[in-house]
N, C-alpha and C positions, 0 to 999 in steps of 0.2 A: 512370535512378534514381540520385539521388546519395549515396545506401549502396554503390554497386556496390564489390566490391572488398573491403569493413570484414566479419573475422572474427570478428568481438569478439561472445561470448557474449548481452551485451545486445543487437547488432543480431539476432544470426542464432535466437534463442530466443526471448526477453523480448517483443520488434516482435509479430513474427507472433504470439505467442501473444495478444498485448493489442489486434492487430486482426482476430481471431476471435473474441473474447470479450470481451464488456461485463463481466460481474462483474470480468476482471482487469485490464481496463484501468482501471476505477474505484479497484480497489484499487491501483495503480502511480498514479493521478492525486492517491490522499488520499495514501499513501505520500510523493510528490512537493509535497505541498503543506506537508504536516508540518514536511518537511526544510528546505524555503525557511521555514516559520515560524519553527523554532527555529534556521536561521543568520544570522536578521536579532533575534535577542533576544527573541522570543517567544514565551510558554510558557504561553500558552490556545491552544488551537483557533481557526481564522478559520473564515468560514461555507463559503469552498469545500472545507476540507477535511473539514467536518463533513458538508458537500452528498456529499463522491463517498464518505465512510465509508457512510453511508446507503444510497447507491443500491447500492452493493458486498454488503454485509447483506442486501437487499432480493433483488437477484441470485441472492446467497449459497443464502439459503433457499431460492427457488423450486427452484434446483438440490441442496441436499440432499435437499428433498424425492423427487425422479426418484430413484430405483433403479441406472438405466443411468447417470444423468451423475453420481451423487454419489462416486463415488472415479475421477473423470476427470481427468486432469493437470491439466486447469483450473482447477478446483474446488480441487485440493492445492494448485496455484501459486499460488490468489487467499489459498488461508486464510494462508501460510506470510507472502506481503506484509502482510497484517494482524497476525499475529501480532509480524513486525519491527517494521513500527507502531507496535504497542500497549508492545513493548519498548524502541524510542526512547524514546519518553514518559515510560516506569518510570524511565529512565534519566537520564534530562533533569529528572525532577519530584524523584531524590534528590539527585541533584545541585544543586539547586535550590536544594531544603529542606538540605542540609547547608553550604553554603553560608554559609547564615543562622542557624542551629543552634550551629556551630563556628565563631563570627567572632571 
């Protein structure tokens, strides 16, 4: 395996957690998609990252809905990437908008 070796929080948590779980690997894939959006100067949405927000949501619910899975690490690991997400964006769209406000 060529992780062998690498202690790094993201291999030894983030990995396995995102290849046991579809909601969080989706939400690490729009997370990941966002990121390359907005460091290449763009500040809509493309449709892959609007694709893996969707299927994460989709995910999302089925498992709040469950009783047992809905306060499961997974479930808290998938909302918290969303929530970053969602506050990249806040972040990204004031800075945007002031930008252009205060020129």
């Amino acid at each position: 395996m060529p992780l062998a070796g690498i202690r790094s929080p993201l291999i030894t948590s983030l990995v396995p957690l995102a290849r046991s779980n579809e909601a969080f690997l989706h939400c690490l894939l729009c997370l990941a998609a966002s990121q390359y959006t907005l460091a290449n100067g763009v500040t809509t949405p493309r449709a892959w990252e609007i694709y893996h927000r969707g299927e994460a949501f989709k995910l999302l619910m089925a498992a709040l809905s469950d009783p047992k899975r809905a306060t499961s690490d997974e479930v808290i690991a998938s909302i918290l990437v969303l929530g970053a997400h969602d506050v990249s964006h806040l972040v990204n769209s004031v800075n945007h908008a002031s930008a252009h406000l205060f020129m």
